[in-house]
mmCIF file of the N, C-alpha and C atoms, coordinates in Angstrom:
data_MODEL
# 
_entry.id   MODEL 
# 
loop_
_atom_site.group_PDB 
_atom_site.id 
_atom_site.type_symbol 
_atom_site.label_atom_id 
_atom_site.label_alt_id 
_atom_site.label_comp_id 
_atom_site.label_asym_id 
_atom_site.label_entity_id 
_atom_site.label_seq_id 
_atom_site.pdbx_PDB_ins_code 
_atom_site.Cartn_x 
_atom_site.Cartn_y 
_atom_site.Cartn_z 
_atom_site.occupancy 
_atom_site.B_iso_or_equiv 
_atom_site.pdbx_formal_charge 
_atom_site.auth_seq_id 
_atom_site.auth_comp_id 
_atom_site.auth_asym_id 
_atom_site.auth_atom_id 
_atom_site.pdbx_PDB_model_num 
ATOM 1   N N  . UNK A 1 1  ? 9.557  -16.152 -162.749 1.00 0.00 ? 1  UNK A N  1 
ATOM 2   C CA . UNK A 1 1  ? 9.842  -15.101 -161.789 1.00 0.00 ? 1  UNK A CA 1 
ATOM 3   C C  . UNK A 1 1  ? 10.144 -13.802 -162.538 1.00 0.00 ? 1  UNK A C  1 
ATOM 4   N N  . UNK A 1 2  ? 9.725  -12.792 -162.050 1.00 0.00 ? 2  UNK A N  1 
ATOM 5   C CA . UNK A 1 2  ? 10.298 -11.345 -162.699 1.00 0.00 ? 2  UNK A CA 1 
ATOM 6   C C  . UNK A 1 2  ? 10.548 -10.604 -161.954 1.00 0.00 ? 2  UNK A C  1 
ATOM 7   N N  . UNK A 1 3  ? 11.238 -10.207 -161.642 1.00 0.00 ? 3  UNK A N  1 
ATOM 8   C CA . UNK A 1 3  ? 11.882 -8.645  -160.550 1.00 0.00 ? 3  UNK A CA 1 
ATOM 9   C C  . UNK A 1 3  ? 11.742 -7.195  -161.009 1.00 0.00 ? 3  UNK A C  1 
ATOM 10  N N  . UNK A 1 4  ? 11.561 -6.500  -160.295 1.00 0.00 ? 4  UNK A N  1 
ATOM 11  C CA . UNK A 1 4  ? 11.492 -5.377  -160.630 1.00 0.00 ? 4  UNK A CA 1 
ATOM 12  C C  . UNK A 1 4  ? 12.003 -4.273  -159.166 1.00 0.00 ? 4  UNK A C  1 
ATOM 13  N N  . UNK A 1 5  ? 12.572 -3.226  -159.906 1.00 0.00 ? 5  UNK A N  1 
ATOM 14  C CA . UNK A 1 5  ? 12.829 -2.296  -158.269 1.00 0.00 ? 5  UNK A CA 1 
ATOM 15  C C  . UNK A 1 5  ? 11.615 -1.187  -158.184 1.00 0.00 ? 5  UNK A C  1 
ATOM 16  N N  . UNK A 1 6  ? 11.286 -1.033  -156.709 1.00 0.00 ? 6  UNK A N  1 
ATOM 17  C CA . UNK A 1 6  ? 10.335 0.126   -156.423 1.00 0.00 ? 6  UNK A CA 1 
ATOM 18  C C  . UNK A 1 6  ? 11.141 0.814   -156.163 1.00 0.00 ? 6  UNK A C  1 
ATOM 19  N N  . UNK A 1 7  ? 11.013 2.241   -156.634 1.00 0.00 ? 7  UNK A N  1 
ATOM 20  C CA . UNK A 1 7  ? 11.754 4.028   -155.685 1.00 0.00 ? 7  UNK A CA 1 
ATOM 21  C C  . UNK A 1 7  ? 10.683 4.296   -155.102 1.00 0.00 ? 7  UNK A C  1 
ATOM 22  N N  . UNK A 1 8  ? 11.328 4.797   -154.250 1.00 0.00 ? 8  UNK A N  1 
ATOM 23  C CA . UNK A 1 8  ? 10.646 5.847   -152.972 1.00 0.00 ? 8  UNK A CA 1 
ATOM 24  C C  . UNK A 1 8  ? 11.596 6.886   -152.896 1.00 0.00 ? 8  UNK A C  1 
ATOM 25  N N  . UNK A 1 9  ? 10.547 7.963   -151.997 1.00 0.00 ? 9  UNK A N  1 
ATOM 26  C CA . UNK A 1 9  ? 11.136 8.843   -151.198 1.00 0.00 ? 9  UNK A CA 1 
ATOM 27  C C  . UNK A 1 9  ? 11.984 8.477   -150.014 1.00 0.00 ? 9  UNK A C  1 
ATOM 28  N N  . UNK A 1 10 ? 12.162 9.543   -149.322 1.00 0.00 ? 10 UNK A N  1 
ATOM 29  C CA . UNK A 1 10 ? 13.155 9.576   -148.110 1.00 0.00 ? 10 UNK A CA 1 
ATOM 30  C C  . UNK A 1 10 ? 12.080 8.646   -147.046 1.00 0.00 ? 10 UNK A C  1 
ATOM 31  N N  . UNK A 1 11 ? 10.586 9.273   -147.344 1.00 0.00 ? 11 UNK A N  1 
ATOM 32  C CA . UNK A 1 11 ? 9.502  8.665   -146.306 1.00 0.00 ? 11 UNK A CA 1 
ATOM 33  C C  . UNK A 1 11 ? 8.985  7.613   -146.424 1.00 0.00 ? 11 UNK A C  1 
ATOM 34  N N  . UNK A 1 12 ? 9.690  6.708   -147.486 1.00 0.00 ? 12 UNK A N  1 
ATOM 35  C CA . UNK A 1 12 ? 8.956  5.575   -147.676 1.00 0.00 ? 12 UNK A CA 1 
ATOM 36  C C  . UNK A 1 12 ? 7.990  5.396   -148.787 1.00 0.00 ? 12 UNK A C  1 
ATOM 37  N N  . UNK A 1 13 ? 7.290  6.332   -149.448 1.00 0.00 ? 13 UNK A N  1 
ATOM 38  C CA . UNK A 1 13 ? 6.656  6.759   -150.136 1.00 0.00 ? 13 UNK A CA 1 
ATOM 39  C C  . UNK A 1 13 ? 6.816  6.838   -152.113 1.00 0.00 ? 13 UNK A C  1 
ATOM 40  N N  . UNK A 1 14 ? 6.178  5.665   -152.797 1.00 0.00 ? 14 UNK A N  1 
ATOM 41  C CA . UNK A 1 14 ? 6.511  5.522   -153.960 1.00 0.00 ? 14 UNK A CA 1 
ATOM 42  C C  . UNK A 1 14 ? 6.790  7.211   -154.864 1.00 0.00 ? 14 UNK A C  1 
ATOM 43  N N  . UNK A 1 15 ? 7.401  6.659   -155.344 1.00 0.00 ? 15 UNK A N  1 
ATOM 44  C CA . UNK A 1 15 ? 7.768  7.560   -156.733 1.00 0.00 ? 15 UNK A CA 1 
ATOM 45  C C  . UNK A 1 15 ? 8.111  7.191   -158.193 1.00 0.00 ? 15 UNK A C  1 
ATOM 46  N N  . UNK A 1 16 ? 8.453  7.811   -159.014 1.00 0.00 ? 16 UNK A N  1 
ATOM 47  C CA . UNK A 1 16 ? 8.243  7.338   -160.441 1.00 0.00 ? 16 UNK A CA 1 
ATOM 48  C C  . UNK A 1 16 ? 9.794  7.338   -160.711 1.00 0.00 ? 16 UNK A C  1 
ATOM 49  N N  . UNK A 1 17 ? 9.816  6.211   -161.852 1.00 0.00 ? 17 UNK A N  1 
ATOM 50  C CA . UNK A 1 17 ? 11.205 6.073   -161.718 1.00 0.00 ? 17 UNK A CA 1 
ATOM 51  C C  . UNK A 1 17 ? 11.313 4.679   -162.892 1.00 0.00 ? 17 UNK A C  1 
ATOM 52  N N  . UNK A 1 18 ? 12.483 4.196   -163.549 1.00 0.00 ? 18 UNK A N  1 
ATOM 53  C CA . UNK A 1 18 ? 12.531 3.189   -164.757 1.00 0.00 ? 18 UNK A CA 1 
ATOM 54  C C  . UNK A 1 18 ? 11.704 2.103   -164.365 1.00 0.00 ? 18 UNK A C  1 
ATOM 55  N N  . UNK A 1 19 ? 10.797 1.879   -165.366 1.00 0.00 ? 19 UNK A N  1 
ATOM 56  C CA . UNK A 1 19 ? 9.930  0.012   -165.388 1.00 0.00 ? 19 UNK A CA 1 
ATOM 57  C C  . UNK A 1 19 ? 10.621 -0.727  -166.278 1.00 0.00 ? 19 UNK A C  1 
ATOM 58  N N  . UNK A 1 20 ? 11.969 -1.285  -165.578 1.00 0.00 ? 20 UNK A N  1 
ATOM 59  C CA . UNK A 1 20 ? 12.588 -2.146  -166.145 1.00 0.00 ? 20 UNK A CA 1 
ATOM 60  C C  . UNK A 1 20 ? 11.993 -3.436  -165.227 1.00 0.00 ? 20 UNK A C  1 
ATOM 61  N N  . UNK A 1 21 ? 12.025 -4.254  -166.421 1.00 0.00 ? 21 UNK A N  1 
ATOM 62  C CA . UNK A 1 21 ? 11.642 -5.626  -165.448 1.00 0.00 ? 21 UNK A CA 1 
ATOM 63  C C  . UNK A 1 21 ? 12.994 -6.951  -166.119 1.00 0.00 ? 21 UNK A C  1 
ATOM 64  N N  . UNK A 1 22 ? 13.491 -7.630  -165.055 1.00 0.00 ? 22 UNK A N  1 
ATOM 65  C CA . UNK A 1 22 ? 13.827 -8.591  -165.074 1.00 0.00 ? 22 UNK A CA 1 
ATOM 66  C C  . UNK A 1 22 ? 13.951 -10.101 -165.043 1.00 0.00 ? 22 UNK A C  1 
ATOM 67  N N  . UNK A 1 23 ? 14.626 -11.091 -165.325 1.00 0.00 ? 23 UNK A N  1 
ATOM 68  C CA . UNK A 1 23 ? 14.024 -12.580 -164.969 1.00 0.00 ? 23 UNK A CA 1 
ATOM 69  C C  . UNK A 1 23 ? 14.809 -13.077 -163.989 1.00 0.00 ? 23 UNK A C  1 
ATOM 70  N N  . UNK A 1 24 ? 15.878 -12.559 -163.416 1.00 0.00 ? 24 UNK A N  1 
ATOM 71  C CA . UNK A 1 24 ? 16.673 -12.977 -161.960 1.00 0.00 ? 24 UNK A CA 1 
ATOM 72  C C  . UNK A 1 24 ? 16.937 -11.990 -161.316 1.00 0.00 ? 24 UNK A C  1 
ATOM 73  N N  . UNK A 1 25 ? 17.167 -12.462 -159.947 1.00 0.00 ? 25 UNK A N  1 
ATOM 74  C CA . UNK A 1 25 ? 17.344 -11.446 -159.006 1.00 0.00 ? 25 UNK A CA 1 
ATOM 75  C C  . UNK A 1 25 ? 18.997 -10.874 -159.413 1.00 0.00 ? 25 UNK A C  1 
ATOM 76  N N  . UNK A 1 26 ? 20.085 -11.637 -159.373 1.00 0.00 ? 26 UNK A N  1 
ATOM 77  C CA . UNK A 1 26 ? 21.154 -11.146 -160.394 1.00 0.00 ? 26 UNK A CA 1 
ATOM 78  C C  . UNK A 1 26 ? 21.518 -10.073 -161.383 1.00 0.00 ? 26 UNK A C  1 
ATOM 79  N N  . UNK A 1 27 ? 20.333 -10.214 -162.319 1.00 0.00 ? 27 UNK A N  1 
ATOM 80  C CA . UNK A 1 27 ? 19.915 -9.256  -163.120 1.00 0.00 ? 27 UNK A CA 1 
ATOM 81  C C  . UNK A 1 27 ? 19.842 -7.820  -162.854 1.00 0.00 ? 27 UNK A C  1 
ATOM 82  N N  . UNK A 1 28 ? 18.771 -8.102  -162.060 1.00 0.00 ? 28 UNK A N  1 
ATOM 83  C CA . UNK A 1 28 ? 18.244 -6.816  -161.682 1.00 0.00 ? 28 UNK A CA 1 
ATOM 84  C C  . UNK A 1 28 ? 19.321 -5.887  -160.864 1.00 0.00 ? 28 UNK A C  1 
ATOM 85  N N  . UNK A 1 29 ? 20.008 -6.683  -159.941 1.00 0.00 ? 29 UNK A N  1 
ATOM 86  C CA . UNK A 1 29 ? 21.005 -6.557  -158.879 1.00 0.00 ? 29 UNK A CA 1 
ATOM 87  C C  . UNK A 1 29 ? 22.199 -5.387  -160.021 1.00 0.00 ? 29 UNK A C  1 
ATOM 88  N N  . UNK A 1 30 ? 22.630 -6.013  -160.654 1.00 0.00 ? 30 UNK A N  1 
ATOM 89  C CA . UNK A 1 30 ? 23.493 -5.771  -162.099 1.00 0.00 ? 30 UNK A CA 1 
ATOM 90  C C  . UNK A 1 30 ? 23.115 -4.122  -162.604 1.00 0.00 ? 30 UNK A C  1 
ATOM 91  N N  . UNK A 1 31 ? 21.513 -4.615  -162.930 1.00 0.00 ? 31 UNK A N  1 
ATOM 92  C CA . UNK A 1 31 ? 21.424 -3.105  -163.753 1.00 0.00 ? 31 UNK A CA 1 
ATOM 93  C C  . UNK A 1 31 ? 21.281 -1.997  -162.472 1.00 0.00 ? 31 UNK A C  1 
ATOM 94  N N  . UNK A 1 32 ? 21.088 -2.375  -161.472 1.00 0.00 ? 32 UNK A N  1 
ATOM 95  C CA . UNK A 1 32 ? 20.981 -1.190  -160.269 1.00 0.00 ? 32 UNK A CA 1 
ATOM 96  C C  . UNK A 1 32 ? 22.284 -0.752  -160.094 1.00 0.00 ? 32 UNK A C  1 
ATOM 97  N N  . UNK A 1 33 ? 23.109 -1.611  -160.169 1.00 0.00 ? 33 UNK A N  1 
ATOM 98  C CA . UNK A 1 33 ? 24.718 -1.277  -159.567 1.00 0.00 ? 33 UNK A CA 1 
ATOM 99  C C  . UNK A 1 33 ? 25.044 0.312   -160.404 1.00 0.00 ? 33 UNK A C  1 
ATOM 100 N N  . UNK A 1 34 ? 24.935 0.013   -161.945 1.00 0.00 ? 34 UNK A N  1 
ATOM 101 C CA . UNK A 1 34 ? 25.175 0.786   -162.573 1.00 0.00 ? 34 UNK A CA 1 
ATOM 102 C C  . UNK A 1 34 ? 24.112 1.937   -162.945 1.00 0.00 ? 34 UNK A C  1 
ATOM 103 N N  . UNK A 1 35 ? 22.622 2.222   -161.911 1.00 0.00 ? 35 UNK A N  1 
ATOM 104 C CA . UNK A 1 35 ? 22.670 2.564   -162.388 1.00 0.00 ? 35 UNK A CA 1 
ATOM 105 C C  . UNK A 1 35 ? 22.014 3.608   -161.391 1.00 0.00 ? 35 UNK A C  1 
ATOM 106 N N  . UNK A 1 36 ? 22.340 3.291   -160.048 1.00 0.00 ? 36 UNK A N  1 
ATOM 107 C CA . UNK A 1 36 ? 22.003 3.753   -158.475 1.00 0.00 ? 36 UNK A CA 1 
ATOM 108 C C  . UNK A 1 36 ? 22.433 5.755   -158.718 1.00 0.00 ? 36 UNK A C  1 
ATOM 109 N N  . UNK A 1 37 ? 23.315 5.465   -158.798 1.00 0.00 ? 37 UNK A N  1 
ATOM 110 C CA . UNK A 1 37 ? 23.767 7.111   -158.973 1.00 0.00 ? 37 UNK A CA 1 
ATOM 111 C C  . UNK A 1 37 ? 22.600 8.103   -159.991 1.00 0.00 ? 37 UNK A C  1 
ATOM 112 N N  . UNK A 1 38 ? 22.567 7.804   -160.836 1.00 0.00 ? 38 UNK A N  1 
ATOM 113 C CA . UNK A 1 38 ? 21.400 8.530   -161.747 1.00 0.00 ? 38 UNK A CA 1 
ATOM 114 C C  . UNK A 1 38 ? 19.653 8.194   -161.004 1.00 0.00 ? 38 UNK A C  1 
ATOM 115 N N  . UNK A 1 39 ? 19.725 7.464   -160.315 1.00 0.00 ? 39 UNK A N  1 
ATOM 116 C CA . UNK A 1 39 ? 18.428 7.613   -159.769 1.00 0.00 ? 39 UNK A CA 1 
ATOM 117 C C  . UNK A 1 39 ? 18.538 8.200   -158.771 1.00 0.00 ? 39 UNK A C  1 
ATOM 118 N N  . UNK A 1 40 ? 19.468 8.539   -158.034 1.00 0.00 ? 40 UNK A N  1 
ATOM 119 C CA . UNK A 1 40 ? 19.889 9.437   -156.542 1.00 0.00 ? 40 UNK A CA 1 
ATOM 120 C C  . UNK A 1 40 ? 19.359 10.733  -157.397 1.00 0.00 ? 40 UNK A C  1 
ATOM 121 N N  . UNK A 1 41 ? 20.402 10.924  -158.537 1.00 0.00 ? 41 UNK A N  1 
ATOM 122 C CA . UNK A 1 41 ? 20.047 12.406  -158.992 1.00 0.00 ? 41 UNK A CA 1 
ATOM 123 C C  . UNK A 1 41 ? 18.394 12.724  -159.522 1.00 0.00 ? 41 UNK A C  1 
ATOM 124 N N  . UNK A 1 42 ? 18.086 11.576  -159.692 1.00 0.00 ? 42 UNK A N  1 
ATOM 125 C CA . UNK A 1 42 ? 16.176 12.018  -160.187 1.00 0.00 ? 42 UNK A CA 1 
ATOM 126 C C  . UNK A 1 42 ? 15.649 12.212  -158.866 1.00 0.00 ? 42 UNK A C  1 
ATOM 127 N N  . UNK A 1 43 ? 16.260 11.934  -157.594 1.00 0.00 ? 43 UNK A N  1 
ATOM 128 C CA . UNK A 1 43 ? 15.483 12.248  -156.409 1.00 0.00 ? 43 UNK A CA 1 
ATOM 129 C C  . UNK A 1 43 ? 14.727 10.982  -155.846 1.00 0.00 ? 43 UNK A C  1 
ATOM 130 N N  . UNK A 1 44 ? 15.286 9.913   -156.147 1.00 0.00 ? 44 UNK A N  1 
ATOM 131 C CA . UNK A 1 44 ? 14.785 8.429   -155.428 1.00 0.00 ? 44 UNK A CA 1 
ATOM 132 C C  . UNK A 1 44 ? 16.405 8.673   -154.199 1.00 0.00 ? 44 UNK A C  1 
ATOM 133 N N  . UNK A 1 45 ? 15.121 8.570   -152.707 1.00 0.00 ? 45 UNK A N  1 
ATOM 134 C CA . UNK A 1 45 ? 16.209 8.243   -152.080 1.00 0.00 ? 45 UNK A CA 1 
ATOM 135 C C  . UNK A 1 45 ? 16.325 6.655   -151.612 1.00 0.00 ? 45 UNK A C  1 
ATOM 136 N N  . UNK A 1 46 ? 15.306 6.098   -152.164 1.00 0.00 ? 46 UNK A N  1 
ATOM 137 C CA . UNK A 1 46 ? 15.863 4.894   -151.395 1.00 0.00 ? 46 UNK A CA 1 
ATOM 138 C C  . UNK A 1 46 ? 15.052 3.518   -152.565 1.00 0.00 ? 46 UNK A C  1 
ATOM 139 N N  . UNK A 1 47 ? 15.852 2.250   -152.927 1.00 0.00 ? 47 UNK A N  1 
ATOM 140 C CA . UNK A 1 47 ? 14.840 1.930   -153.828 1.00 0.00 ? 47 UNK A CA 1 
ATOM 141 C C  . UNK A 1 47 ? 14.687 0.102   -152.769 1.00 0.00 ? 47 UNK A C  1 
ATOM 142 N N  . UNK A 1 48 ? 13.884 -0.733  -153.487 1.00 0.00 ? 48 UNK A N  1 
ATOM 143 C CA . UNK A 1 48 ? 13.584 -2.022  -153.153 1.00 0.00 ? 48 UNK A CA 1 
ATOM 144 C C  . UNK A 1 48 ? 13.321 -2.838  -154.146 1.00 0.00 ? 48 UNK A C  1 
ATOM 145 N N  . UNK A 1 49 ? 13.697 -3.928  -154.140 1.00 0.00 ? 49 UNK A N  1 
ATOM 146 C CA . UNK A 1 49 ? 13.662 -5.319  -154.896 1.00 0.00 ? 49 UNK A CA 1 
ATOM 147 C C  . UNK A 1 49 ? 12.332 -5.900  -154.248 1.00 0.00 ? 49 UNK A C  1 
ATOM 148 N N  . UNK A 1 50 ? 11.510 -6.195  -155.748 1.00 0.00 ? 50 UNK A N  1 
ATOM 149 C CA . UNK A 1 50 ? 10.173 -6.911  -155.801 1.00 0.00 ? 50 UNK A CA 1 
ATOM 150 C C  . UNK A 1 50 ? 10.221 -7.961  -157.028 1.00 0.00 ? 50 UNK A C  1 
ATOM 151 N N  . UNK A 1 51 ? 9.674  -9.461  -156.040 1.00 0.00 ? 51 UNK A N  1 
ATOM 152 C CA . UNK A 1 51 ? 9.704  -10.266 -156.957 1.00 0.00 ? 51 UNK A CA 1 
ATOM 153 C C  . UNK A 1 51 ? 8.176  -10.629 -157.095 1.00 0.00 ? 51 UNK A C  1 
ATOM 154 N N  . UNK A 1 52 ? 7.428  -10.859 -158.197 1.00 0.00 ? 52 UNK A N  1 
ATOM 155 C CA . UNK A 1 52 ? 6.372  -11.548 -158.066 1.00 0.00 ? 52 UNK A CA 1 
ATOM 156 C C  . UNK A 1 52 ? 5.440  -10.478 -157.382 1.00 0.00 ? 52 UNK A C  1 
ATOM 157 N N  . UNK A 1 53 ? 5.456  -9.445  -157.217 1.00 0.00 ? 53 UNK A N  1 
ATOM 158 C CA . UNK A 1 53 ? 4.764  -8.483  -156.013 1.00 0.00 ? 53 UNK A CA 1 
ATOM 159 C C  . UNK A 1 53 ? 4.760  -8.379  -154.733 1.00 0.00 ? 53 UNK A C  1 
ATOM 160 N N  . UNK A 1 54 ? 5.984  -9.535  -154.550 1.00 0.00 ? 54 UNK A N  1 
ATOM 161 C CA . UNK A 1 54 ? 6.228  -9.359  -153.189 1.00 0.00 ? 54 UNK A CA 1 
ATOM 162 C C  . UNK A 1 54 ? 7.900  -9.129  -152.407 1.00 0.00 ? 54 UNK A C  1 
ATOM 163 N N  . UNK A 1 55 ? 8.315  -7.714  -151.975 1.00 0.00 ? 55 UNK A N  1 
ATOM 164 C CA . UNK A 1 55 ? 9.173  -7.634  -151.384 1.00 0.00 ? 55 UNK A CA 1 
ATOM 165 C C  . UNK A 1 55 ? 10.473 -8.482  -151.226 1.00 0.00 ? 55 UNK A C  1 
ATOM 166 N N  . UNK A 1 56 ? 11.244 -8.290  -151.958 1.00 0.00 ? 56 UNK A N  1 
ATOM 167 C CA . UNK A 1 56 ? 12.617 -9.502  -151.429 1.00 0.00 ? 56 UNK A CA 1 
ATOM 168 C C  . UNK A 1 56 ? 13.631 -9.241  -150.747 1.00 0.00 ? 56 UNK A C  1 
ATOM 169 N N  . UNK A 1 57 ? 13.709 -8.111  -150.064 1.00 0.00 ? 57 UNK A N  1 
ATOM 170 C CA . UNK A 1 57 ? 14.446 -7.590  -149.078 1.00 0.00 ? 57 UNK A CA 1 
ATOM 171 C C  . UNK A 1 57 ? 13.636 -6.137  -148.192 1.00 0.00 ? 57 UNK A C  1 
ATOM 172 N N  . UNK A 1 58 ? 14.937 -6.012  -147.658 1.00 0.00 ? 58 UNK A N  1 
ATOM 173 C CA . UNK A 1 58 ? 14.529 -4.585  -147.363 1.00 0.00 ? 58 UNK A CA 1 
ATOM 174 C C  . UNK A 1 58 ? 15.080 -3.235  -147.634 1.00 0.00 ? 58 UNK A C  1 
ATOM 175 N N  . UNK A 1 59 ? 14.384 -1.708  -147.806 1.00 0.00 ? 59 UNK A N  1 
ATOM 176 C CA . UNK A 1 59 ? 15.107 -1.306  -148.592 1.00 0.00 ? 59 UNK A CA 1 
ATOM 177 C C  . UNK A 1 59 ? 16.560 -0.579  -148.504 1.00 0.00 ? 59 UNK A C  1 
ATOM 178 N N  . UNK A 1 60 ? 17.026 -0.135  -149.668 1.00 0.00 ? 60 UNK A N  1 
ATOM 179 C CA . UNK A 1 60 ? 18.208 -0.269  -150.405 1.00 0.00 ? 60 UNK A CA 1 
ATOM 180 C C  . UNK A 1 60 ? 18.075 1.536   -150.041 1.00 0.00 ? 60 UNK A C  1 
ATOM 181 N N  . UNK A 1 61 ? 19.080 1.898   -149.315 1.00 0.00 ? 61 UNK A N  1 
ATOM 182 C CA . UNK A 1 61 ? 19.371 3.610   -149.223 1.00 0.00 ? 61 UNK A CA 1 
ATOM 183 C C  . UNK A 1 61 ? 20.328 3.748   -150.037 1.00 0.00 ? 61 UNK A C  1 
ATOM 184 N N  . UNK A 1 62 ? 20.217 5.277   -151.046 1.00 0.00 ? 62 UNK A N  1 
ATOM 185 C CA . UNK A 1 62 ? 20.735 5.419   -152.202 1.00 0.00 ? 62 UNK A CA 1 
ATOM 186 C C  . UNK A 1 62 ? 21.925 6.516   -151.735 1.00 0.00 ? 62 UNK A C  1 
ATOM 187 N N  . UNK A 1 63 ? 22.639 6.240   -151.199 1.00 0.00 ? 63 UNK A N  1 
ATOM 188 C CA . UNK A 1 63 ? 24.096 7.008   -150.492 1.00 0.00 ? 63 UNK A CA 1 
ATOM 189 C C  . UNK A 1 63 ? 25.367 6.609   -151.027 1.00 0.00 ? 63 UNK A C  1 
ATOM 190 N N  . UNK A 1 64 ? 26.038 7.618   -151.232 1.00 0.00 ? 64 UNK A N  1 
ATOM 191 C CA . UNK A 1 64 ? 27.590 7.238   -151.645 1.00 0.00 ? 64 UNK A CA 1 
ATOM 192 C C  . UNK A 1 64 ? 28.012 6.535   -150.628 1.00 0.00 ? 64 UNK A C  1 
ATOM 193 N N  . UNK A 1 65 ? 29.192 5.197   -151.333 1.00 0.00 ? 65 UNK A N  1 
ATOM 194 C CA . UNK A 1 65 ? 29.798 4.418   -150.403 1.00 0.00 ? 65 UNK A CA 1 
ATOM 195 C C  . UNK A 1 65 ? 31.197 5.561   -149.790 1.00 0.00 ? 65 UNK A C  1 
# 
């Protein structure tokens, strides 16, 4: 298994942003926690968890708690 997160825009719409790839969903979960704020500021408003190429949730809005 490998995970990886997609960014998007506000519209849904991919954008460019770290190709980190992972081997658990955990993982990946982990490096986002820390690292959600600096991708708000590159202008991802919203990102998603992909395993295998396929979707493992739905997405993740990049807003202060």
């Amino acid at each position: 298994m490998a995970y990886h997160w997609r960014y998007q825009d506000e519209n849904g719409v991919d954008v460019a942003g770290p190709q980190e790839e992972f081997t658990s969903k955990a993982d990946a979960e982990g490096w986002f926690a820390g690292q959600w704020l600096g991708l708000r500021e590159l202008g991802v408003k919203r990102v998603v968890l992909v395993e295998d190429g396929a979707e493992v949730g739905p997405p993740v809005p990049l807003e202060e708690a």
